[in-house]
C-alpha positions as CSV (number, residue, x, y, z in Angstrom):
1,X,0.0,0.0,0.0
2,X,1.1,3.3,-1.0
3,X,2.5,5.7,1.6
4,X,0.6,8.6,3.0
5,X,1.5,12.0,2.1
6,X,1.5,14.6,4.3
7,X,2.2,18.1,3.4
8,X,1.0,22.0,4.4
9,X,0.0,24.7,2.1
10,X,1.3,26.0,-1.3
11,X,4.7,28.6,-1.3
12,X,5.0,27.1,1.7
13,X,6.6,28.6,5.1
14,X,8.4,27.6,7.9
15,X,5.4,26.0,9.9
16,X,4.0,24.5,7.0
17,X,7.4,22.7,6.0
18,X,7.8,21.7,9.5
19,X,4.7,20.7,10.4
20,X,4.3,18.0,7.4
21,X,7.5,16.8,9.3
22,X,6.9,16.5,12.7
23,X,3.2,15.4,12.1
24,X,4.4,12.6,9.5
25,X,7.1,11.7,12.5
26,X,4.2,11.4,15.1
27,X,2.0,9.0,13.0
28,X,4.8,7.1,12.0
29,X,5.2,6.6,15.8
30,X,1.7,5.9,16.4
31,X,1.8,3.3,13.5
32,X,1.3,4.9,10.1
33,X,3.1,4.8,7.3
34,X,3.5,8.2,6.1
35,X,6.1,10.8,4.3
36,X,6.4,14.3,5.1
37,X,6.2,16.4,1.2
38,X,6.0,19.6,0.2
39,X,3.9,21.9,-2.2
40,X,7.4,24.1,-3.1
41,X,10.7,24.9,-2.1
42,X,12.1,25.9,1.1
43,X,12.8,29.5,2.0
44,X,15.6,30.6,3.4
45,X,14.5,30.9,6.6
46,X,13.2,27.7,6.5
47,X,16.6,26.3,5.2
48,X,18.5,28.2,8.2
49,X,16.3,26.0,10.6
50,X,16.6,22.7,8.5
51,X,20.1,23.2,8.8
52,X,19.9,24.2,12.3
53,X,18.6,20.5,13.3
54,X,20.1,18.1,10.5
55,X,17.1,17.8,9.1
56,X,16.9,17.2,5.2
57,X,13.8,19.1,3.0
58,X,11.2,17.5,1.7
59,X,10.2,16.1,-1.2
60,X,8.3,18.9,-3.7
61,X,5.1,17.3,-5.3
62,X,3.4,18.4,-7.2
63,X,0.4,16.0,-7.7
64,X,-0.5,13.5,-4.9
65,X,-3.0,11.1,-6.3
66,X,-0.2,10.0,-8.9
67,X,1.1,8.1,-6.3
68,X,-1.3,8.1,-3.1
69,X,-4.9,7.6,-2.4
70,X,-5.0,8.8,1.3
71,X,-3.1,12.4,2.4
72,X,-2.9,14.2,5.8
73,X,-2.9,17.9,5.7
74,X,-1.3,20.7,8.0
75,X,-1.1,24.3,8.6
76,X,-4.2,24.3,5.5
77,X,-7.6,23.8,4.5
78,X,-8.4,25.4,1.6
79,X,-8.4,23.7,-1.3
80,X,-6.6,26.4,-3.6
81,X,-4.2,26.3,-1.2
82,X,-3.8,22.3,-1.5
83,X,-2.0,19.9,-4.1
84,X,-3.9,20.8,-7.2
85,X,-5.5,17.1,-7.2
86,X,-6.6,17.4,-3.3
87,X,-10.3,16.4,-5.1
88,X,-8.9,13.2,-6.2
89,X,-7.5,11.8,-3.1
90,X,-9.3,11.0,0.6
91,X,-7.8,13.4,3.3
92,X,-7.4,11.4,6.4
93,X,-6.7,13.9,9.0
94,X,-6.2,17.8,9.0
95,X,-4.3,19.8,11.8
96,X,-4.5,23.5,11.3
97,X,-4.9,27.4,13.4
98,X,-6.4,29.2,10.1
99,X,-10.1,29.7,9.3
100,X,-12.4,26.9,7.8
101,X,-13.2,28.0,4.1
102,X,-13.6,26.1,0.6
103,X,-13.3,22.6,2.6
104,X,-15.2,19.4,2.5
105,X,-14.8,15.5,2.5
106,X,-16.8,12.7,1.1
107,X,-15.7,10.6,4.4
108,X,-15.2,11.6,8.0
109,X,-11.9,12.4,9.5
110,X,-9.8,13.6,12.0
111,X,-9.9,17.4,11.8
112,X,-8.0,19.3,15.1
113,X,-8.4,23.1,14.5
114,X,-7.1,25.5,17.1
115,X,-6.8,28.9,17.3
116,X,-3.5,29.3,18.5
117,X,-0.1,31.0,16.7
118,X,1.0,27.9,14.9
119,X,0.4,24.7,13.9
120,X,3.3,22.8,16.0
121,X,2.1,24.4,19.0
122,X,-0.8,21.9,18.5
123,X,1.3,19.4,17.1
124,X,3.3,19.7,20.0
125,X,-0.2,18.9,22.1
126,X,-0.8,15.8,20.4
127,X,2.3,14.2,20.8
128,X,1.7,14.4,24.5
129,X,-1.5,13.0,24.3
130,X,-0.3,10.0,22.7
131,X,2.7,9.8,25.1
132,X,5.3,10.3,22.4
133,X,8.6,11.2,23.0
134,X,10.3,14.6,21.4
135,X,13.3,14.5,19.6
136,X,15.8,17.5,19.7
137,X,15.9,18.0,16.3
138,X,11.8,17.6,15.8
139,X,11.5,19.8,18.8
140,X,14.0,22.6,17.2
141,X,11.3,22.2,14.4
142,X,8.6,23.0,16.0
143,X,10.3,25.9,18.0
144,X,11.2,27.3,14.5
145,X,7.8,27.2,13.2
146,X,6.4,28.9,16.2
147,X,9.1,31.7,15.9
148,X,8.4,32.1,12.5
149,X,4.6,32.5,13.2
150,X,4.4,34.4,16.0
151,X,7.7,36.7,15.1
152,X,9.7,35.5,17.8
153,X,6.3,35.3,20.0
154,X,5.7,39.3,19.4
155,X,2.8,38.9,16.8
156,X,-1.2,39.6,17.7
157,X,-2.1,35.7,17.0
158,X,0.8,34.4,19.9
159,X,-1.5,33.2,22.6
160,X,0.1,31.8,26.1
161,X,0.3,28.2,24.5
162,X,2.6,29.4,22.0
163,X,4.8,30.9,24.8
164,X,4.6,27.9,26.8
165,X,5.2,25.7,24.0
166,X,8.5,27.8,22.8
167,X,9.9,28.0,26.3
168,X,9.5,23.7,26.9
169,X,10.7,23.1,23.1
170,X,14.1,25.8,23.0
171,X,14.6,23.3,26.4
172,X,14.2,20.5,24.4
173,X,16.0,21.4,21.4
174,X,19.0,22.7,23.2
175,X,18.9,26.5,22.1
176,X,18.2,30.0,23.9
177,X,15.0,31.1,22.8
178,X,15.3,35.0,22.4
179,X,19.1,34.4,20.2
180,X,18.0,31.5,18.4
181,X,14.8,33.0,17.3
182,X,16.5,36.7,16.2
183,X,18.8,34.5,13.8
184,X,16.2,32.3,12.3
185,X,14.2,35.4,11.6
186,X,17.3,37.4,10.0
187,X,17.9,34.4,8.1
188,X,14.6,35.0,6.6
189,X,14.9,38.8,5.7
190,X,17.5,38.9,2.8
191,X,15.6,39.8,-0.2
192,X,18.8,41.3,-2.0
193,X,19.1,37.8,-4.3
194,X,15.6,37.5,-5.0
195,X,13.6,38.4,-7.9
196,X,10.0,39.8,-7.9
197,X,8.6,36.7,-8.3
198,X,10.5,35.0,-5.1
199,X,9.4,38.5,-3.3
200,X,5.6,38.2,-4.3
201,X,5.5,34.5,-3.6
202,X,7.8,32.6,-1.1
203,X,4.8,33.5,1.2
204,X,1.7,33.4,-0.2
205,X,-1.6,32.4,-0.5
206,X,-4.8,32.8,-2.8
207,X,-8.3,33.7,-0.5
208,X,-12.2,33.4,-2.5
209,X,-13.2,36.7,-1.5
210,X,-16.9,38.2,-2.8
211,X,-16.6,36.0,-6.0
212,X,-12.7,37.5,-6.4
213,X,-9.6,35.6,-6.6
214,X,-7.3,38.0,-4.0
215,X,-3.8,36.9,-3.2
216,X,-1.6,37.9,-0.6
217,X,1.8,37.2,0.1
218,X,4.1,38.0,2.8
219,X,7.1,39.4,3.1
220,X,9.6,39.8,6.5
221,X,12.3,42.4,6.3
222,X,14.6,44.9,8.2
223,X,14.1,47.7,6.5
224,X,11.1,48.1,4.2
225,X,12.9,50.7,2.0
226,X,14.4,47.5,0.1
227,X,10.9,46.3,-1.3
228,X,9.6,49.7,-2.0
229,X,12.9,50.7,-3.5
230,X,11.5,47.9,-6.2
231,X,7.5,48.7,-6.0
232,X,7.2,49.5,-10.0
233,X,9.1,46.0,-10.7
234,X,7.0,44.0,-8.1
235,X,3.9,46.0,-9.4
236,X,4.8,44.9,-13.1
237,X,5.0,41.2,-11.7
238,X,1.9,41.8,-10.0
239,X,0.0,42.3,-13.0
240,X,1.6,39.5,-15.3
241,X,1.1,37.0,-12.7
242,X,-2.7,38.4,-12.2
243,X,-3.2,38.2,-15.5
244,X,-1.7,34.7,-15.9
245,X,-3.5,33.1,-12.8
246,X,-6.7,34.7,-13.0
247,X,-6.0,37.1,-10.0
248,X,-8.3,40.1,-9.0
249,X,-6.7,41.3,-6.4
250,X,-2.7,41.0,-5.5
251,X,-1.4,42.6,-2.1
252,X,2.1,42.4,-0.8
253,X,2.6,42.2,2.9
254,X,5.8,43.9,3.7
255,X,6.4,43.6,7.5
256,X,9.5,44.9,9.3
257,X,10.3,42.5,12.1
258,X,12.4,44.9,14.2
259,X,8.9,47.4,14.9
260,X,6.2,45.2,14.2
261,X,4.8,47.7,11.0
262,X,4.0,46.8,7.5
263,X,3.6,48.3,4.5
264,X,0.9,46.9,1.5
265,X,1.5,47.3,-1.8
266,X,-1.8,46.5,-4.1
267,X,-2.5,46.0,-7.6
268,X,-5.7,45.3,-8.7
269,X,-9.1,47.2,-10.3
270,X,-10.4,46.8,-6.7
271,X,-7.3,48.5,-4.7
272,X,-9.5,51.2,-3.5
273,X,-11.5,48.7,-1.3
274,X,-8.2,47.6,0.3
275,X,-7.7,51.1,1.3
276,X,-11.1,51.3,2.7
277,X,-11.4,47.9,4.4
278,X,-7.8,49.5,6.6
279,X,-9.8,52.9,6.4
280,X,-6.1,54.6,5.1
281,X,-5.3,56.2,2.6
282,X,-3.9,54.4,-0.7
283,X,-0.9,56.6,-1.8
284,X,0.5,55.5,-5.3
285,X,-0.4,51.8,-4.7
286,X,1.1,51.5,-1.0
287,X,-0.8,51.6,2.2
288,X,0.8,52.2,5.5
289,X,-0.6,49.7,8.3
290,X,1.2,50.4,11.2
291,X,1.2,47.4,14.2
292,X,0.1,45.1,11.5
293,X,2.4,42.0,11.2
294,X,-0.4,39.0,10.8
295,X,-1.8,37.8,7.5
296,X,-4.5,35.7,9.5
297,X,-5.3,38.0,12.2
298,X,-5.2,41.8,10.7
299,X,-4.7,41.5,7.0
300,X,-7.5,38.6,5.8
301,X,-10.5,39.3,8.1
302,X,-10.7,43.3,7.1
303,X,-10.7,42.3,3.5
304,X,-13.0,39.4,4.2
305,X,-15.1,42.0,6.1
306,X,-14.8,44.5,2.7
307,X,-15.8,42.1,0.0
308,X,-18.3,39.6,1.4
């Protein structure tokens, strides 16, 4: 019988790489035959903590039900976030912190949806239940991951389970928490060597909003002045990718990690509604959103709110 495949969300992150990992190590554990996969490459960040702990990346698939009938899925629900052929195979189980949208099954399943920071903090919860030890290097996993999340445990949707869950793992794993955590996240903040496609879409993810296609990637950084030194390129991307993919709506996320501010940049017929859903101002296709660094929590429910 064919392996099962488990695997988070398209362009993935760090918690979504992670989290196919230290969920496919868990069921293995409990029994299952399973390999961890992934829906793209690694970013750097994500490299720096693979590295970190020994750990090789995944697998990138591309389809699943070439070679599997049953997947697991983490960190994801959405179907336009999933394999393209999610429709073709039976999902077994799903462990996930994001909102419940575009998903159904034809069988039941395991489903464990929390709303904490990350998806390894409840990872992290089930291997307890099932009385299953932690390795260093999968607990220096999930530590990343909830690093990455929560930006180093500063970020609206870090709740006291992600704390307590990064404190007992950094133990674990063998690191200190606060200088651990600042590398993995400078790790992550290089754009100089990426091109506007990397930019838009190392961190991204498509969202049905009113009967419109909007996509919204995510970008960490140190000083926002490098992305918006490059606006007109990223814009020009912007539109040939919208164009290509059937996109409405494209907004770049670009966060500085050292004072927990972002600035959007939006292309799109609708861009005004952006501004309006943030009530700001859209200045030559770039909105200021001061204290905003979560996708989830402060960028997707507005717009959701805005478009119906």
């Amino acid at each position: 019988m064919s392996k099962i495949l488990i695997f988070g969300h398209q362009s993935p992150d760090t918690d979504a790489i992670t989290s196919a990992i230290t969920f496919s190590h868990l069921q293995n554990a409990l029994g299952k035959e399973t390999e961890a996969v992934a829906l793209g490459k690694t970013t750097a960040e994500t490299q720096y903590a693979l590295d970190q702990f020994g750990v090789e990346a995944p697998r990138i698939i591309t389809t699943a039900a070439e070679e599997t009938q049953e997947v697991m899925l983490v960190d994801h629900n959405e179907a336009q976030q999933s394999v393209p052929d999610i429709d073709k195979v039976k999902v077994l189980a799903v462990v996930d912190h994001h909102r419940i949208a575009n998903f159904q099954t034809a069988n039941p399943l395991l489903y464990r949806a929390e709303p904490v920071g990350c998806t390894n903090t409840i990872i992290l919860k089930m291997y307890k239940e099932n009385n299953v030890g932690i390795p260093k290097h999968i607990a220096g996993l999930m530590l990343s991951a909830i690093i990455s999340d929560t930006l180093l445990l500063k970020s609206p949707t870090c709740t006291e389970e992600d704390e307590k869950a990064a404190k007992e793992l950094a133990e674990i794993a063998g690191v200190e928490l606060e200088a651990y955590g600042k590398e993995l996240l400078k790790a992550g903040t290089d754009t100089s060597s990426k091109n506007a496609d990397m930019i838009l879409n190392d961190d991204a993810k498509n969202f049905p909003m009113g009967g419109l296609t909007v996509r919204i990637g995510q970008v960490n950084v140190v000083d926002v002045d490098e992305i918006l030194d490059r606006k007109q390129e990223l814009l020009d991307e912007m539109a040939a990718q919208s164009e290509n993919n059937d996109i409405d709506l494209f907004v770049l996320v670009t966060t500085d990690v050292l004072n927990s501010n972002s600035v959007a940049i939006v292309y799109g017929k609708e861009k005004a509604q952006v501004a309006q859903a943030f009530n700001k101002e859209l200045i030559d296709d770039t909105l200021m959103l001061e204290g905003v660094v979560s996708r989830k929590k402060q960028v997707v429910p507005p717009l959701t709110a805005q478009f119906g």
